[in-house]
C-alpha positions as CSV (number, residue, x, y, z in Angstrom):
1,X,0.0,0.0,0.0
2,X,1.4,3.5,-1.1
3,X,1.1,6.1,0.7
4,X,0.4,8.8,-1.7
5,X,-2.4,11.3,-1.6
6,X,-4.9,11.2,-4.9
7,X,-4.2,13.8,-7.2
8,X,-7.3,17.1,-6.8
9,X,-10.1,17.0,-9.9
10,X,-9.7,19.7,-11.9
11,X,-13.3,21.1,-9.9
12,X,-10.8,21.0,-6.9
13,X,-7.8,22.6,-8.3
14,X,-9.9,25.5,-9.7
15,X,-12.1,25.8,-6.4
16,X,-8.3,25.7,-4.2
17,X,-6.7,28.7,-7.3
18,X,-10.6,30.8,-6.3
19,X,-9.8,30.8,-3.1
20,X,-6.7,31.9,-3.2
21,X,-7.5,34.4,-5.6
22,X,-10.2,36.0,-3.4
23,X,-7.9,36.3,-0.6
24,X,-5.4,38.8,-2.6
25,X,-5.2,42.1,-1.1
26,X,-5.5,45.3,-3.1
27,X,-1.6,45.1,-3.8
28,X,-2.3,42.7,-5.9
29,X,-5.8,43.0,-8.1
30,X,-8.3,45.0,-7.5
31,X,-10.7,42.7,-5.9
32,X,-13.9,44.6,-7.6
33,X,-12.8,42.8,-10.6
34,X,-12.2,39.3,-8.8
35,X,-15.3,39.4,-6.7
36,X,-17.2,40.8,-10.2
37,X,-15.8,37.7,-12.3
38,X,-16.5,35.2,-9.3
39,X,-20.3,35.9,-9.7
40,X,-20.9,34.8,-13.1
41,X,-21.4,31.0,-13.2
42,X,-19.9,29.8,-15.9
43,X,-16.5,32.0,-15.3
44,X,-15.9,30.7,-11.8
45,X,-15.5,27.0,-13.2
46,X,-12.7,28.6,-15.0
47,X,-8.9,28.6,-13.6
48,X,-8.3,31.8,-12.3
49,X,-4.7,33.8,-12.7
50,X,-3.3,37.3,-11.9
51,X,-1.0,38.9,-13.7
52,X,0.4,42.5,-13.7
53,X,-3.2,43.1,-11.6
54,X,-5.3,41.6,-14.1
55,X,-7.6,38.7,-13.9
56,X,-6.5,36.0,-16.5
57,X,-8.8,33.3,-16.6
58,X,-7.9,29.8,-18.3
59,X,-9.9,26.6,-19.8
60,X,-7.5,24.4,-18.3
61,X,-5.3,24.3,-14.8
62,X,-1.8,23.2,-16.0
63,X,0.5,25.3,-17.5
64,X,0.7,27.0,-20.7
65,X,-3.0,28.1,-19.8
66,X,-5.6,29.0,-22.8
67,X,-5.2,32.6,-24.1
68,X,-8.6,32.2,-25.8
69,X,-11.0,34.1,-23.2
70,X,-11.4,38.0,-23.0
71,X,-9.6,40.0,-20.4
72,X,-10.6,42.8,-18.8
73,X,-8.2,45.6,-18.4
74,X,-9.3,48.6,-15.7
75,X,-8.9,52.2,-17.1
76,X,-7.2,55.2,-15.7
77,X,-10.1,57.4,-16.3
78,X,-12.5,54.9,-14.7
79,X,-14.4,51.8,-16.0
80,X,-13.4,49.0,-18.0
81,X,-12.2,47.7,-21.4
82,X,-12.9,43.7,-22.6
83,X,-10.2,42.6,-25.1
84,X,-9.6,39.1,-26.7
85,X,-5.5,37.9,-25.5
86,X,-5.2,35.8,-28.6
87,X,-3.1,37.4,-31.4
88,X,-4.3,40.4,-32.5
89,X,-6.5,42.2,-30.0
90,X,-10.2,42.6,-30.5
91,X,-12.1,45.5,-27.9
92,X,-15.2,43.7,-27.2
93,X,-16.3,46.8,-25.4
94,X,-15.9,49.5,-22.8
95,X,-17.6,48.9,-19.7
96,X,-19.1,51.4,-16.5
97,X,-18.5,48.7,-14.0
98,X,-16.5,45.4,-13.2
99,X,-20.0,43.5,-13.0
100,X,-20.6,44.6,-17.1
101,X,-17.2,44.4,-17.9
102,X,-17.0,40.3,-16.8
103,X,-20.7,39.9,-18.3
104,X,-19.3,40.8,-21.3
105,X,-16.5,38.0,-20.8
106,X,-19.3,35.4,-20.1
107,X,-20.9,36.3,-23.2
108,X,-17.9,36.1,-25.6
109,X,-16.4,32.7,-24.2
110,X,-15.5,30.1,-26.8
111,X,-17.5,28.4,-28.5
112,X,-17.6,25.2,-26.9
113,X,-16.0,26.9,-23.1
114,X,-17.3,24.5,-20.2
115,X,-15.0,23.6,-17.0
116,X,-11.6,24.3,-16.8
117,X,-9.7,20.7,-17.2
118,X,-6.9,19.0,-16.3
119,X,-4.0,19.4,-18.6
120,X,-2.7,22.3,-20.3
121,X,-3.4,24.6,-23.6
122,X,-1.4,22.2,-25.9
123,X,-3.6,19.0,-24.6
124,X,-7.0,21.0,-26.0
């Protein structure tokens, strides 16, 4: 009998990166924009990232992540802009608020965008 521990589902993984997320101070990401993101169902199952203070979210867990969903990018003068990451960057719109601005990321997922999974960008 071994005495290793069974690897976490991806559900896990993604629920454990959430929480860890949420618990950033504003040093970090503005947590408006985490909090905003977390409330739409279908981008919570996604695998959550922060980079340079912006929410990056992923369709798998492992590394090289998915550049295929919109990130939103907080303005100087206020509000919010939604842009594509992959290649050439497309504005999918200029937002008032951080709870538009991640509605807007929810409704220009990829086609075919469920659960993040195990494995990484190149396994999709």
């Amino acid at each position: 009998m071994t005495d290793e521990t069974p690897a976490q589902s991806a559900e896990e993984t993604v629920e454990a990166q959430w929480r860890t997320v949420l618990s950033y101070g504003p040093e970090v990401i503005e947590q408006e924009m985490v909090r905003a993101a977390y409330a739409q169902p279908r981008l919570r199952q996604l695998f959550p990232g922060v980079s340079h203070g912006i929410l990056l979210l992923s369709r798998c867990v492992g590394y090289p992540h998915t550049r295929d969903v919109p990130v939103v990018y907080p303005l100087g003068e206020g509000g919010y802009e939604v842009t594509s990451r992959a290649g050439a960057e497309e504005l999918h719109g200029r937002c008032a608020t951080a709870e538009e601005a991640f509605a807007v990321v929810a409704a220009n997922l990829p086609e075919g965008c469920g659960p993040a999974v195990l494995g990484t960008a190149d396994d999709l």
